[in-house]
DOKOLMI-146636 format. One record per residue: residue number from 1; x, y, z of N, C-alpha, C, O in turn. Coordinates in nm, 2 decimals. Layout:
BEGIN
NODE     i     n.px     n.py     n.pz    ca.px    ca.py    ca.pz     c.px     c.py     c.pz     o.px     o.py     o.pz
NODE   NUM        X        Y        Z        X        Y        Z        X        Y        Z        X        Y        Z
...
END
This chain:
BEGIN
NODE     i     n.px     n.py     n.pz    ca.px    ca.py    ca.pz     c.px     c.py     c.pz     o.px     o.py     o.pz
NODE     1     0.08    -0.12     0.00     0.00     0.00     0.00     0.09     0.12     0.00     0.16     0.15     0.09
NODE     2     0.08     0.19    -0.11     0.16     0.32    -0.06     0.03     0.48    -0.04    -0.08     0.50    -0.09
NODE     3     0.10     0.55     0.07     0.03     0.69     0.12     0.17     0.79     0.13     0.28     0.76     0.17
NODE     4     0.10     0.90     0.06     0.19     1.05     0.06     0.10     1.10     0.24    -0.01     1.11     0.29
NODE     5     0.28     1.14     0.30     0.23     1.22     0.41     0.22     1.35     0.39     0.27     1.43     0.31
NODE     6     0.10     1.35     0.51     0.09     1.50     0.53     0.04     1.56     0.63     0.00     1.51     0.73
NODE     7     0.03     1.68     0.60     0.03     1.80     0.73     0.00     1.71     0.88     0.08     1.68     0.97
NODE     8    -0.12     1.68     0.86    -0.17     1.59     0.95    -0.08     1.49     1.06    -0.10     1.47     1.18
NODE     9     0.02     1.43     0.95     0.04     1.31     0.97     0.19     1.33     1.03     0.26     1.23     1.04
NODE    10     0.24     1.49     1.06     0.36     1.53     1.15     0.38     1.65     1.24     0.30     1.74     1.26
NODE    11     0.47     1.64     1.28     0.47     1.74     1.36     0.51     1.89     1.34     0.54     1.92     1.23
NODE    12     0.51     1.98     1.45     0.55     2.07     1.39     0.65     2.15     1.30     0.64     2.26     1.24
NODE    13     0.78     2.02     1.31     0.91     2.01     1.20     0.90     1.94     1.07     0.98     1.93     0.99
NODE    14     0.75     1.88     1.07     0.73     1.85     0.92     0.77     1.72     0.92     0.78     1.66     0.81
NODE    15     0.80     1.65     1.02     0.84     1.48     1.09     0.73     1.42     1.15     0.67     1.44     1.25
NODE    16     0.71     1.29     1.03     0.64     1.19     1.12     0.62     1.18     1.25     0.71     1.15     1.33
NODE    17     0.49     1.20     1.30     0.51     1.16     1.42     0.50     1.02     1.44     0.43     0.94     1.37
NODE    18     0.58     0.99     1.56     0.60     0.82     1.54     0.50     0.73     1.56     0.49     0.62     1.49
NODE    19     0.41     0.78     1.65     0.29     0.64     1.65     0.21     0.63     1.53     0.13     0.54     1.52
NODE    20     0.26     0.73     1.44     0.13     0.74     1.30     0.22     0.63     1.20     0.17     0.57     1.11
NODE    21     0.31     0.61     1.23     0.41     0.48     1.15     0.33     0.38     1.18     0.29     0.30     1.08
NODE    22     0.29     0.36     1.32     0.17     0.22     1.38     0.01     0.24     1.26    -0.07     0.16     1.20
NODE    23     0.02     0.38     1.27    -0.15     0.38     1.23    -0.14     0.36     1.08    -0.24     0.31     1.03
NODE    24    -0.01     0.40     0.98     0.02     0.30     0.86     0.04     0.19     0.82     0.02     0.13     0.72
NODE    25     0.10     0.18     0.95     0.05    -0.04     0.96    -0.05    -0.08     0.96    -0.08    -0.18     0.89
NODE    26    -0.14    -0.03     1.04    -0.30    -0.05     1.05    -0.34    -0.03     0.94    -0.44    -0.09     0.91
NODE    27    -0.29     0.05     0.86    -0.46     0.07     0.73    -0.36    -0.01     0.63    -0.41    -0.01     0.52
NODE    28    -0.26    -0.07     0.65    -0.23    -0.17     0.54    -0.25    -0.30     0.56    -0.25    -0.38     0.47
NODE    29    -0.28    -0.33     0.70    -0.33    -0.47     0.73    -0.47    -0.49     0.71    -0.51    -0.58     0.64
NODE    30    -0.55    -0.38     0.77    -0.68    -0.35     0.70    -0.70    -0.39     0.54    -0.76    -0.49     0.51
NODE    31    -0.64    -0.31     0.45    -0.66    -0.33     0.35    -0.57    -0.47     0.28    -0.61    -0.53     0.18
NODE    32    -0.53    -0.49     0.31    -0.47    -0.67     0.29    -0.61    -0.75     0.29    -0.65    -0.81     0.19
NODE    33    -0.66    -0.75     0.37    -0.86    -0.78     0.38    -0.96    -0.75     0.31    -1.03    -0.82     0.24
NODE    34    -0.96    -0.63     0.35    -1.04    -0.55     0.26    -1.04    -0.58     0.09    -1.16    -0.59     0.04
NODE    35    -0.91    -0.60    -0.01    -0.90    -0.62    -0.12    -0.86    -0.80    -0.16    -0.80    -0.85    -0.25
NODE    36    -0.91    -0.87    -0.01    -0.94    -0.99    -0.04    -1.07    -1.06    -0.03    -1.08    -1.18    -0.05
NODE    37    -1.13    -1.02    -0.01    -1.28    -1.05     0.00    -1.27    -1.15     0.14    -1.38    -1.18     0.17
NODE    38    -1.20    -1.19     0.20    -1.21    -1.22     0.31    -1.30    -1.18     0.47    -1.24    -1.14     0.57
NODE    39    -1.39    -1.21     0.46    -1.45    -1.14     0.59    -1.42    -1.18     0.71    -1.49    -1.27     0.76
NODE    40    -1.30    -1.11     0.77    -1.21    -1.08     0.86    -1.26    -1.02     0.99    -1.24    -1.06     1.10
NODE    41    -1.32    -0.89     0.94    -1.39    -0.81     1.00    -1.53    -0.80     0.99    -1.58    -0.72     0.91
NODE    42    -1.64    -0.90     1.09    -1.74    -0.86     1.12    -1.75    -0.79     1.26    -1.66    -0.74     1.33
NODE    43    -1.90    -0.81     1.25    -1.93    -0.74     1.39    -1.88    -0.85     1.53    -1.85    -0.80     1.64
NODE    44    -1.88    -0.98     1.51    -1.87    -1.09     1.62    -1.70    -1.13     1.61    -1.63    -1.16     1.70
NODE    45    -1.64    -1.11     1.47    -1.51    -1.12     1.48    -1.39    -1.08     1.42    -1.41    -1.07     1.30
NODE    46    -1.30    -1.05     1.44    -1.16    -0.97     1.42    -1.09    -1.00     1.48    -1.10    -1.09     1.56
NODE    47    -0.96    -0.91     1.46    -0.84    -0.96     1.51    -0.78    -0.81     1.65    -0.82    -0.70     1.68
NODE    48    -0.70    -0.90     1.70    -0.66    -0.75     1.80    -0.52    -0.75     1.80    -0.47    -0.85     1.76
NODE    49    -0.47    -0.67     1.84    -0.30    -0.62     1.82    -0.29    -0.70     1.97    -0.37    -0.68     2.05
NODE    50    -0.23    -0.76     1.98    -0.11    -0.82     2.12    -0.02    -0.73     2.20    -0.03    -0.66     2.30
NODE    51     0.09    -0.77     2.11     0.21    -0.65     2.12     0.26    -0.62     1.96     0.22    -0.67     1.85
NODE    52     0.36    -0.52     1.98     0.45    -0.47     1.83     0.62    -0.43     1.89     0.69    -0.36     1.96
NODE    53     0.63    -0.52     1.81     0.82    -0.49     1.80     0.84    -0.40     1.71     0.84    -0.43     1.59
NODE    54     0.86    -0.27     1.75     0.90    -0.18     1.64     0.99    -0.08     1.64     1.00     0.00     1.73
NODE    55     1.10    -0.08     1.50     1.23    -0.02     1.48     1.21     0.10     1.40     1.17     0.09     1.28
NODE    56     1.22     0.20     1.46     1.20     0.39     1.41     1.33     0.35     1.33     1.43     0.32     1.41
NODE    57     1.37     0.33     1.17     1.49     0.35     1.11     1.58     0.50     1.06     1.69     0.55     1.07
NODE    58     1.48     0.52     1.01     1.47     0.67     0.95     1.40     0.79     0.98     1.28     0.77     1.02
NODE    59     1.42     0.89     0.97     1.26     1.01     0.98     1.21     1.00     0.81     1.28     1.02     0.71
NODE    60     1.08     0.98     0.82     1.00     1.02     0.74     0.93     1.20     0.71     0.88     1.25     0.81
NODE    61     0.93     1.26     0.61     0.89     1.41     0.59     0.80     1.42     0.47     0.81     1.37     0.35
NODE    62     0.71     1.53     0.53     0.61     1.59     0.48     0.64     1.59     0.35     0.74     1.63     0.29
NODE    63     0.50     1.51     0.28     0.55     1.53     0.08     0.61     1.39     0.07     0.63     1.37    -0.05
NODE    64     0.65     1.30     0.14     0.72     1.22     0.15     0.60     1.12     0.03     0.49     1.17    -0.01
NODE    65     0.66     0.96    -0.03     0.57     0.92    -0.03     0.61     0.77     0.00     0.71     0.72    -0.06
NODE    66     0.52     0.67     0.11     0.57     0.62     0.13     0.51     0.44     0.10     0.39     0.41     0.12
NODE    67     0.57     0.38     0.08     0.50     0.23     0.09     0.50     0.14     0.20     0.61     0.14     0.26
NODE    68     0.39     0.03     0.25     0.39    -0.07     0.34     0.37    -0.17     0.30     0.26    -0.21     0.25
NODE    69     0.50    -0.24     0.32     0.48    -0.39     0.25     0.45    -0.49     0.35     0.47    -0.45     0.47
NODE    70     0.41    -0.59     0.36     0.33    -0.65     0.53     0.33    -0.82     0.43     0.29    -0.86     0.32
NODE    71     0.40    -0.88     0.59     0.42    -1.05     0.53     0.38    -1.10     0.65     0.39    -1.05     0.76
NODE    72     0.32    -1.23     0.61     0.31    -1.33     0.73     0.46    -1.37     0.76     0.54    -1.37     0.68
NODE    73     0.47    -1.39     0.88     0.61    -1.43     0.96     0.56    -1.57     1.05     0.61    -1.68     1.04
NODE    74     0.49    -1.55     1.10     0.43    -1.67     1.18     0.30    -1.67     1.24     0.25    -1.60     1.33
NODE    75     0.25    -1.80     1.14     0.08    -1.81     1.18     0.07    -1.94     1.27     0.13    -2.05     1.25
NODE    76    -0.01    -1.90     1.36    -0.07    -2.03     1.46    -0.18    -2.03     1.45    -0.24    -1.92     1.41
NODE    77    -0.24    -2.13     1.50    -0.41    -2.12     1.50    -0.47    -2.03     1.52    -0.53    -2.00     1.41
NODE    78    -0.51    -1.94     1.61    -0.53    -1.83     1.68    -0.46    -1.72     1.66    -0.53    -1.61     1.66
NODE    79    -0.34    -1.71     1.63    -0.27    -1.59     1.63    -0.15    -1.60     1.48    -0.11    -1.69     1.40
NODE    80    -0.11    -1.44     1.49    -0.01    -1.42     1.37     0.11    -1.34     1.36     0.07    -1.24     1.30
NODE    81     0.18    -1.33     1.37     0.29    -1.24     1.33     0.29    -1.15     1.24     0.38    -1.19     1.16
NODE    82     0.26    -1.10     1.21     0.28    -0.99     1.06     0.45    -0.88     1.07     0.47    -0.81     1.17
NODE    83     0.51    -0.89     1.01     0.61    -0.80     0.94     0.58    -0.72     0.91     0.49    -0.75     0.83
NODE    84     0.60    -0.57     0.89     0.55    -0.46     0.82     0.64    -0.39     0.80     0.68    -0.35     0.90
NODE    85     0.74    -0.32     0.65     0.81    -0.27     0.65     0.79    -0.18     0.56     0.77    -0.22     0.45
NODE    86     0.79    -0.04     0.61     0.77     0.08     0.54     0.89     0.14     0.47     0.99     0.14     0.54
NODE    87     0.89     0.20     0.36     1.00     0.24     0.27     0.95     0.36     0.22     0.84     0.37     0.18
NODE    88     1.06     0.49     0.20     1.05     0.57     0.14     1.05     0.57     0.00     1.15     0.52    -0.04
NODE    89     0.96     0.61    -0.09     0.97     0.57    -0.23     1.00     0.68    -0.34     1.06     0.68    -0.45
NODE    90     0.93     0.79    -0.25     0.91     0.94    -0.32     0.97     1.03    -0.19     0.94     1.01    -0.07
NODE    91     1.05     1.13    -0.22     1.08     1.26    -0.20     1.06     1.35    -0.23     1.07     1.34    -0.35
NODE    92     1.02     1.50    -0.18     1.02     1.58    -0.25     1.09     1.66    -0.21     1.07     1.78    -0.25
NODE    93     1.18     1.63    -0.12     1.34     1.72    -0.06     1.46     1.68    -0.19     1.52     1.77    -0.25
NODE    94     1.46     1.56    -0.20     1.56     1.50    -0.30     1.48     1.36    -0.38     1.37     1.32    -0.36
NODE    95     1.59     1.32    -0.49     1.58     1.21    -0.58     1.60     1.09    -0.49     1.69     1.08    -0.41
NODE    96     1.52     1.00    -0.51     1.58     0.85    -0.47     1.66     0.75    -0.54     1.61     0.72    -0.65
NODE    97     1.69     0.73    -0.53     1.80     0.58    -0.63     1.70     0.46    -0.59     1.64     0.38    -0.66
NODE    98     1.69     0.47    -0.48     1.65     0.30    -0.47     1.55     0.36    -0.33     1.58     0.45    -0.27
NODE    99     1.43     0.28    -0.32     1.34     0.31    -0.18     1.44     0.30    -0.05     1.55     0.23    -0.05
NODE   100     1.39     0.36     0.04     1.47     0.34     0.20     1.36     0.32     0.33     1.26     0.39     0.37
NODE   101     1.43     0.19     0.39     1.37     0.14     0.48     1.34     0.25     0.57     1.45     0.31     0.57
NODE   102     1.25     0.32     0.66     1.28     0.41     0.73     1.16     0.35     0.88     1.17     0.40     1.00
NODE   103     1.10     0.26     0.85     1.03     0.15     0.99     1.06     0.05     0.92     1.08     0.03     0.80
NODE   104     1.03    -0.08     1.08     1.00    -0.18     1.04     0.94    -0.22     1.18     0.98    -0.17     1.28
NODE   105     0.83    -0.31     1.18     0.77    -0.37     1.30     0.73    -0.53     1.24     0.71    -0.58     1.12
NODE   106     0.72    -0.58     1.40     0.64    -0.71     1.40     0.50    -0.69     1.48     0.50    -0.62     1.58
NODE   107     0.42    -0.73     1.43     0.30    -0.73     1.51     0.23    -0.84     1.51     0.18    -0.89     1.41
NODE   108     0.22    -0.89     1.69     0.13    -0.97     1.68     0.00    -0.94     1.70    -0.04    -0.85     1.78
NODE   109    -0.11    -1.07     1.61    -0.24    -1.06     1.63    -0.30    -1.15     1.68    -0.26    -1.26     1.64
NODE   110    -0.39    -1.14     1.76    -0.48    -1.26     1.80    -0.63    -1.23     1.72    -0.70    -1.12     1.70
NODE   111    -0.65    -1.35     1.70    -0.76    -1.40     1.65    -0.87    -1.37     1.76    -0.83    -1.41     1.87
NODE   112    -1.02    -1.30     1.75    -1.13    -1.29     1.85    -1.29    -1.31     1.76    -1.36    -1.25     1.69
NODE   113    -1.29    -1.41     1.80    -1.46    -1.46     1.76    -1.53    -1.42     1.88    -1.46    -1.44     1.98
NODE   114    -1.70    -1.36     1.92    -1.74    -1.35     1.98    -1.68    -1.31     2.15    -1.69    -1.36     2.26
NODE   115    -1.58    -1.15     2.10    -1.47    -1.11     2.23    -1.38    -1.23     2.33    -1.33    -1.21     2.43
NODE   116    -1.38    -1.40     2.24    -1.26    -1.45     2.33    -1.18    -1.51     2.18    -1.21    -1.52     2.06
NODE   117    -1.06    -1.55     2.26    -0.95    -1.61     2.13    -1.01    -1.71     2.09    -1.07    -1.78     2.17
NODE   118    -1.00    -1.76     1.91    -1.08    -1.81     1.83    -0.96    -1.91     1.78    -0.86    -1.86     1.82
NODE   119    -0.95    -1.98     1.73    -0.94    -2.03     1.59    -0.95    -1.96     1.49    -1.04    -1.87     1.48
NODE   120    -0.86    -1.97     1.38    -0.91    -1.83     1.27    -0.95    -1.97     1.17    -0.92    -2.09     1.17
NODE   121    -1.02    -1.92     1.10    -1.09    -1.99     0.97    -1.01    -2.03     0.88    -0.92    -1.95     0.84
NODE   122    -1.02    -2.15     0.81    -0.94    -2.22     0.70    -0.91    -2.06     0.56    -0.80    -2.02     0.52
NODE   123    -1.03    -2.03     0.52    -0.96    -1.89     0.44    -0.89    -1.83     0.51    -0.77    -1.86     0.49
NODE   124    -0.92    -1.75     0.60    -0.82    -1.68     0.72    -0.69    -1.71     0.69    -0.61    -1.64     0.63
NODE   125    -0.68    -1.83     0.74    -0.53    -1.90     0.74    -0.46    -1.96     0.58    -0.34    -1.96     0.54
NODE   126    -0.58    -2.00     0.51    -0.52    -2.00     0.32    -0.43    -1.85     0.26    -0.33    -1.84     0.19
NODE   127    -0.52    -1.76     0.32    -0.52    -1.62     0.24    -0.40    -1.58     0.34    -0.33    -1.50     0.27
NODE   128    -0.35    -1.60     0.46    -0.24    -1.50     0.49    -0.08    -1.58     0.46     0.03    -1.53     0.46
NODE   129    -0.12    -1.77     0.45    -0.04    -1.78     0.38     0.00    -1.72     0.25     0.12    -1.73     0.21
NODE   130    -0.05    -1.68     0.21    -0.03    -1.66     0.07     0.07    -1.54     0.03     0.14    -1.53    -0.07
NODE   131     0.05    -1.47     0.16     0.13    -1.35     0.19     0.24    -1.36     0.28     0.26    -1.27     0.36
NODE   132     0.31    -1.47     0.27     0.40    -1.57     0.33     0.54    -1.53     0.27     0.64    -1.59     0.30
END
C-alpha cells in the first residue's frame, strides 16, 4: 500500500510523528482484507493487536511518499505475526535511487470470535499464507 504524508500526519518540523508509523500499519493490514474478500472483519469477529516490535529506522517528511509492505512471519491457529516494513519511495526534498527502509515492525495478532480467542478460519489462514 503506498500513502503521501501529510500536514496531518507530522509534527510541527514536518516529521512523522511516530505512533502514525503504527496507524500505517494498521490501514495496510486493513486493507490486505479489505481487497481480499475475506470477511475478517465482522461485527462478532476480528483480530486485536497483542504487542509490536517496532524499529523507528529513518525520519520520514512531509510530501514524503511512502509504501507498506506486510508479510506473514508466523501463523498459529489463533494468532499471527505480521512484518511490516515501510520504505520511502518518493521525495520531494531530494531524488531517490532506490526506496529506503525508514520502519520496520512485527506485530502480533490474535484471532477474536465472539470477544474471546478463536481459531481463525481455514480462508483466514489459506489467504495469509499466501502473503508468506
Amino acid at each position: 500500500m503506498k500513502l503521501r504524508v501529510y500536514y496531518e500526519d507530522t509534527d510541527a518540523a514536518g516529521i512523522v510523528y511516530h505512533a502514525n508509523f503504527i496507524k500505517f500499519c494498521e490501514r495496510a493490514r486493513s486493507e490486505l482484507f479489505f481487497s481480499s474478500n475475506i470477511q475478517a472483519f465482522t461485527k462478532n469477529r476480528h483480530f486485536v493487536v497483542t504487542s509490536i516490535n517496532a524499529k523507528f529506522i529513518k525520519t520520514a517528511f512531509l510530501g514524503d511518499i511512502l509504501e507498506i509492505k506486510s508479510k506473514a512471519k508466523e501463523i498459529k491457529k489463533a494468532s499471527i505475526i505480521i512484518e511490516q516494513n515501510i520504505y520511502r519511495i518518493a521525495s520531494i526534498e531530494k531524488p531517490l535511487n532506490k526506496p529506503e527502509l525508514v520502519f520496520n515492525a512485527d506485530i502480533k495478532l490474535a484471532f477474536v470470535l465472539d470477544k474471546k480467542p478463536a481459531k481463525m478460519d481455514k480462508d483466514i489462514i489459506d489467504f495469509l499464507n499466501k502473503i508468506s
